[in-house]
C-alpha positions in Angstrom: 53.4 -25.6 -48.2 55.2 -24.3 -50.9 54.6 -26.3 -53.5 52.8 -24.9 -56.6 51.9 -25.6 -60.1 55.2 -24.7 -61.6 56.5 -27.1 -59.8 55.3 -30.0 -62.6 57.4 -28.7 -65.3 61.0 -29.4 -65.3 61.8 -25.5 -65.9 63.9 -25.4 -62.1 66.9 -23.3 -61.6 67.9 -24.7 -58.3 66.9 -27.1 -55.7 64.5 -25.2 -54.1 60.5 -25.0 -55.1 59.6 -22.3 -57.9 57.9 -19.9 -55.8 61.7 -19.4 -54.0 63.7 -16.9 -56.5 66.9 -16.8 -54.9 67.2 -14.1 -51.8 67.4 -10.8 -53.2 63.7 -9.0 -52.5 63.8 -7.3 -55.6 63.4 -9.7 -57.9 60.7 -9.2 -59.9 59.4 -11.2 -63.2 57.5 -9.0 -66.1 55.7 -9.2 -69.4 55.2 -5.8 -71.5 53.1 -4.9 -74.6 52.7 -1.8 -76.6 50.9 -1.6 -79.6 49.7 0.6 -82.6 48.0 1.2 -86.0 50.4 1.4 -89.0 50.2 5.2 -89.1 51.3 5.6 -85.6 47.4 6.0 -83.9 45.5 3.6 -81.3 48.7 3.6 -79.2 48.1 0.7 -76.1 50.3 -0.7 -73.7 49.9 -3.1 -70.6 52.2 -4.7 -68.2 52.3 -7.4 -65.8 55.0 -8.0 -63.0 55.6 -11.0 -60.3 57.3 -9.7 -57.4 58.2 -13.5 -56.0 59.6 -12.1 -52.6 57.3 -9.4 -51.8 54.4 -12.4 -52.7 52.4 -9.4 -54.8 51.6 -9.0 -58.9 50.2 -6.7 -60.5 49.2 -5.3 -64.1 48.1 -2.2 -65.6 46.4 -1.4 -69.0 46.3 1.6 -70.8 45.7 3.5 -74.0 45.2 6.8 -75.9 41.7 8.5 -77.4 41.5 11.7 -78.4 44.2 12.8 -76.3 43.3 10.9 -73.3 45.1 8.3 -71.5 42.9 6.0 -70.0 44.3 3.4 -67.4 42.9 0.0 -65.3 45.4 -0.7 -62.5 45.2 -4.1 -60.9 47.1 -5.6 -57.6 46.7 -9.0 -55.8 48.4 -11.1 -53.4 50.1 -13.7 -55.1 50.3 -16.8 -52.9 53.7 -17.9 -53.9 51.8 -19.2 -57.0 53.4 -18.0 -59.9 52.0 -19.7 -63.1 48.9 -17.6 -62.6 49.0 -15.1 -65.1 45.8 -13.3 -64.0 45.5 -10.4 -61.7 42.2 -8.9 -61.4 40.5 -8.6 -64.8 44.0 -8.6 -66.2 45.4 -11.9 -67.8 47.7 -13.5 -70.1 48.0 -16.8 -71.9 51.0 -18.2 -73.5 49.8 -19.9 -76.3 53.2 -20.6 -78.5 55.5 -19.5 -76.6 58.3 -17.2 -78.2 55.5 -16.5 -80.9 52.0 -15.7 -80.3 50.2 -14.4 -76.8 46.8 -13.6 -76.0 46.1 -10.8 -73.5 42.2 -10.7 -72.1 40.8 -7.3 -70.1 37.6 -8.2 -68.6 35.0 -5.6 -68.3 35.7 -3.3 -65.3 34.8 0.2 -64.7 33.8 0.9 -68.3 37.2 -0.5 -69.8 37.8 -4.2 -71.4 39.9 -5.6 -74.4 41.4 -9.1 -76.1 44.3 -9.0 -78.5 46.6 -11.5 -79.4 50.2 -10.9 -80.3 52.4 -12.9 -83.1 56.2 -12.4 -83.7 58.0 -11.2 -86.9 60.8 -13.3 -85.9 62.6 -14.8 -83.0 62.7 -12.5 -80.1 66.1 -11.0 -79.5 68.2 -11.4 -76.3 69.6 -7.8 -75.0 73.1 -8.0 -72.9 72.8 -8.4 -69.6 71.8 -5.9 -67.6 73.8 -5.1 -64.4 74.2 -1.6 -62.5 75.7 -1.4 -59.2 75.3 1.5 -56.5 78.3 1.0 -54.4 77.9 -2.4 -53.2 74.2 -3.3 -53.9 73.1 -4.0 -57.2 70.7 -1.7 -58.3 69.8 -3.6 -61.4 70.8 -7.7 -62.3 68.1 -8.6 -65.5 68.1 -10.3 -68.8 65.1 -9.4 -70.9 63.9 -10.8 -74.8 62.4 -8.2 -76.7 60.3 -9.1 -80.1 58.2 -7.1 -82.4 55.2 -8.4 -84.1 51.4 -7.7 -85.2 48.0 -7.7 -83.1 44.5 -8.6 -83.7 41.7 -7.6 -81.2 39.4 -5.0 -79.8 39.4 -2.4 -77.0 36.1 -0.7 -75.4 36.2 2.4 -73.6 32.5 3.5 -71.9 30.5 1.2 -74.1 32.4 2.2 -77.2 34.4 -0.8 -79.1 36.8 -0.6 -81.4 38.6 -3.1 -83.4 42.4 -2.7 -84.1 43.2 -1.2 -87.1 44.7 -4.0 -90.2 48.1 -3.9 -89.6 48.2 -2.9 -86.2 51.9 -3.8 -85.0 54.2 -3.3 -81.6 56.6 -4.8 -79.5 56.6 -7.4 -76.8 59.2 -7.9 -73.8 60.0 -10.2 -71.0 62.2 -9.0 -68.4 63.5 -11.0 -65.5 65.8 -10.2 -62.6 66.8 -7.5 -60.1 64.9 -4.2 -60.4 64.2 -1.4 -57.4 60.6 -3.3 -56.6 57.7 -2.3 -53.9 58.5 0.1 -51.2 61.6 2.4 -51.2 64.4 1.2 -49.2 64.7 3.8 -46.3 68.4 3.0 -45.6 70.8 4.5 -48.6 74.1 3.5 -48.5 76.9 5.6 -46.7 77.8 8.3 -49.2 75.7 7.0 -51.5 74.8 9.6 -54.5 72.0 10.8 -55.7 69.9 8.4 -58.3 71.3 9.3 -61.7 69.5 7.2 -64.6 69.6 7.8 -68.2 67.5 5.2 -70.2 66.5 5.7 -74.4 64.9 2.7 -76.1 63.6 2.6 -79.8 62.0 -0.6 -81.2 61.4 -0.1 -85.1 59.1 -1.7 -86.9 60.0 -1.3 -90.8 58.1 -3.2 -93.6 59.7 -6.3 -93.6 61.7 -6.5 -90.8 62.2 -5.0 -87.2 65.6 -3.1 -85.4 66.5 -2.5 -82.0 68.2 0.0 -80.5 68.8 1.4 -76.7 71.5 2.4 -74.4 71.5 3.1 -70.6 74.4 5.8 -69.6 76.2 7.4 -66.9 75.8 11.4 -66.5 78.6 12.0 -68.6 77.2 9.9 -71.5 79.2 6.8 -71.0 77.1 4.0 -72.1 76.9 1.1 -69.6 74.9 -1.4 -71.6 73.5 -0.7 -75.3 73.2 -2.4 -78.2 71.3 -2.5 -82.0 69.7 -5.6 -83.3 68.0 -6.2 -87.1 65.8 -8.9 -87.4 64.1 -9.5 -91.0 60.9 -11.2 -90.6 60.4 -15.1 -90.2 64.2 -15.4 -89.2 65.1 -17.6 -86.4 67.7 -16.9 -83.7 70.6 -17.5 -86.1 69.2 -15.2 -88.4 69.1 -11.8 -85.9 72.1 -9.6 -86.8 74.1 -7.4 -83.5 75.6 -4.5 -84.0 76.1 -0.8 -82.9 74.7 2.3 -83.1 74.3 6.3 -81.8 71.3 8.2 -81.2 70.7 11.7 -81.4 67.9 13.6 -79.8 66.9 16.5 -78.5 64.3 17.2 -75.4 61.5 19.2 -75.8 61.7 22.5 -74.1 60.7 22.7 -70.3 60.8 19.3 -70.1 63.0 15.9 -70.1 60.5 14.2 -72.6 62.6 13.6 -76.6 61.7 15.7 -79.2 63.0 13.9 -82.0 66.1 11.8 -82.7 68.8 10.2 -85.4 69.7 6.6 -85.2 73.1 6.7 -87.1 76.1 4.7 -87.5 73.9 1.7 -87.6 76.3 -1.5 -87.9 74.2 -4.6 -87.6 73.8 -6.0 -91.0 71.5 -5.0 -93.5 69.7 -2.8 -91.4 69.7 0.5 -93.3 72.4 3.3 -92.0 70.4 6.2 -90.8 66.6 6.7 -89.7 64.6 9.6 -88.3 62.3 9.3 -85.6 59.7 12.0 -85.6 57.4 12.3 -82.7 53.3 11.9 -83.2 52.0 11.2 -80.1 53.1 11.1 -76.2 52.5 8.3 -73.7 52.8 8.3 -70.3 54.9 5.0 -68.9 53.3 5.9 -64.8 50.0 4.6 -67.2 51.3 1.5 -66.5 52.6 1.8 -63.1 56.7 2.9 -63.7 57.0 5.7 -61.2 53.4 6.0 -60.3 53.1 7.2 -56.4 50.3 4.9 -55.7 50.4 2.7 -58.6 54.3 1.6 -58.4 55.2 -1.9 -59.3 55.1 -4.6 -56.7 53.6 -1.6 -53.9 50.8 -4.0 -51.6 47.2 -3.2 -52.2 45.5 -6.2 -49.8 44.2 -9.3 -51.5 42.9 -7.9 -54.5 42.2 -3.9 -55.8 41.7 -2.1 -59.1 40.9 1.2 -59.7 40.5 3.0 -62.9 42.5 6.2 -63.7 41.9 8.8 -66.9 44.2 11.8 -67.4 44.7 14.5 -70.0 47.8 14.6 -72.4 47.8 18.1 -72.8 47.2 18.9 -68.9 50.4 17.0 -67.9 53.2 18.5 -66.0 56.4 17.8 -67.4 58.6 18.9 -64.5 56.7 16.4 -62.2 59.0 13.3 -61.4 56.2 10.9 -62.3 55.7 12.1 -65.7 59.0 12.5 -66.8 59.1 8.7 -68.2 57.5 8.7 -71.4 57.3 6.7 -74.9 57.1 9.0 -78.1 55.0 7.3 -81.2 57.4 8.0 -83.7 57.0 8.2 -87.8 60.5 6.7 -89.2 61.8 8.3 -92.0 65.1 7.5 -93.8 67.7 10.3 -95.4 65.0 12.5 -97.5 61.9 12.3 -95.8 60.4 9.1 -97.1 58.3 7.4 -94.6 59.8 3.9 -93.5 57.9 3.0 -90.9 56.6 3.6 -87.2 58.2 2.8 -83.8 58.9 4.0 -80.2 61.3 6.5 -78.6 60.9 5.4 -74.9 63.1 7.8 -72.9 63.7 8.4 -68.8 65.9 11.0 -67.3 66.9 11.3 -63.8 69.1 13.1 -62.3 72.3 15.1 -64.7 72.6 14.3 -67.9 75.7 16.5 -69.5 75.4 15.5 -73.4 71.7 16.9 -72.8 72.6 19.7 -70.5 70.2 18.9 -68.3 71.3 19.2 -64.4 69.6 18.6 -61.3 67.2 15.8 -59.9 
């Protein structure tokens, strides 16, 4: 049988069922949430990925106190049923959809949480993202990407606290063609090393929200990037496309950004230059991106979840699965003055020659 609930809402993309997503095992289907208070603190973050072909999801939570990360990992089998937005403890309901979402953690192992999420403006579409290695497609995935404000509550050990007023992030849905589940032990003849260069830096400013990121080849040649302004309450028509550069720098011994320049800004009526000044490190393998046990769509039986706490400060930075990270940044304009707070999500692998950095 492969008939599921999905099936009774006229949402197909070809003849076959929903829980068929075309033929390419990698497919994969995700929602992602970060989150924090308007001076940068209270940083969370969860994700939740449907892995259609591998018949797994999974979702993560995780968040920072007094410079710990603290993290609930979840994994289930998903019986070609993919309207269940519920792994574990984990779940999520779309209650407008494009607008506001509601995220519930039940209690397990000491950690639980609700928030809901609602939009500044209509989410924006980022180009297409394709990325080919040789003949196979390493990447194929459209994602929507909107930042907004949250309400709700996290406890840690018996200890609840509410979201500060004001408390704001970014949402994203990402659909597509993503290295999923366990590595594929056949590389291609000749095939080079993995070389990746990702930056990503959602903005949220007082009354209105920019995008920026760009994906590049080692020699700095973007292969997809774009920025995007969206002033609050606008609709799709009202979300403005343009370009823009990104200086940075890494912080030493490492491959984690130590601050960076958005200039050159070209979308209208954003403003022409910002700051982004680095407050306070997360680590992305929180929530499963290059986590050695933890990876998205790995198989962990019917259903297991495991809690997982870490240090900031007793981090290696050298150590591949640390090396993907999101900065909590302060944004400042020319002068100094404060303009509001955002992310500097960065991943380097392999050489990267605008950076100097060489090697894996």
């Amino acid at each position: 049988m492969t008939l599921s609930h999905g099936d009774d809402f006229p949402i197909h993309q070809t003849p076959d069922p929903i829980a068929f997503a075309g033929t390419d095992r990698n497919f994969y289907d995700r929602y992602f949430f970060n989150g924090y208070a308007p001076d940068g603190g209270g940083f969370f973050a969860l994700a939740f990925g449907v892995y259609p072909h591998l018949d797994v999801a999974d979702a993560h939570f995780s968040f920072i106190r007094d410079g710990k990360q603290y993290c609930l990992h979840a994994s289930c089998e998903l019986g070609m049923e993919r309207m269940s937005l519920e792994v574990g403890p984990i779940s999520i309901e779309v209650i407008e959809p494009l607008q506001r979402l509601r995220v519930c953690i039940a209690e397990t192992d000491g950690i639980s949480g609700e928030f809901e999420f609602t939009g500044r403006s209509f989410p924006i579409e980022e180009p297409r993202f394709v990325r080919r290695i040789g003949p196979r497609a390493f990447m194929d995935y459209t994602r929507m990407t909107q930042n907004g404000h949250y309400t709700g509550w996290i406890s840690c050990d018996g200890v609840r606290e509410e979201m500060a007023q004001g408390t704001m992030g970014t949402r994203d849905r990402s659909w597509g063609i993503r290295p999923v589940g366990a590595r594929d032990m056949q590389p291609n003849p000749g095939q080079e090393a993995l070389q990746f260069f990702w930056q990503w830096t959602p903005i949220n400013l007082e009354d209105a929200s920019l995008f920026f990121h760009i994906n590049a080849d080692a020699h700095g040649n973007a292969w997809n990037t774009r920025a995007a302004f969206a002033p609050d309450g606008v609709g799709a028509s009202g979300i403005f496309e343009g370009g823009a550069t990104l200086s940075s720098e890494t912080q030493e011994g490492s491959r984690w950004p130590a601050s960076g320049t958005l200039s050159g800004i070209t979308a209208l009526g954003a403003p022409q230059e910002l700051s982004l000044v680095a407050i306070e490190r997360f680590q992305m393998k929180g929530l499963g991106y290059t986590h050695p046990v933890w990876g998205h769509g790995l198989h962990h039986g019917p259903l297991k979840v495991e809690r997982e706490d870490f240090d900031l400060s007793a981090i290696d930075p050298v150590q591949l699965d640390n090396r993907h990270v999101q900065m909590i940044c302060r944004i400042e304009n020319t002068g100094g003055t404060a303009k509001g707070v955002g992310v500097f999500e960065q991943l380097i692998l392999g050489p990267y020659t605008p950076l100097e950095i060489e090697g894996i």
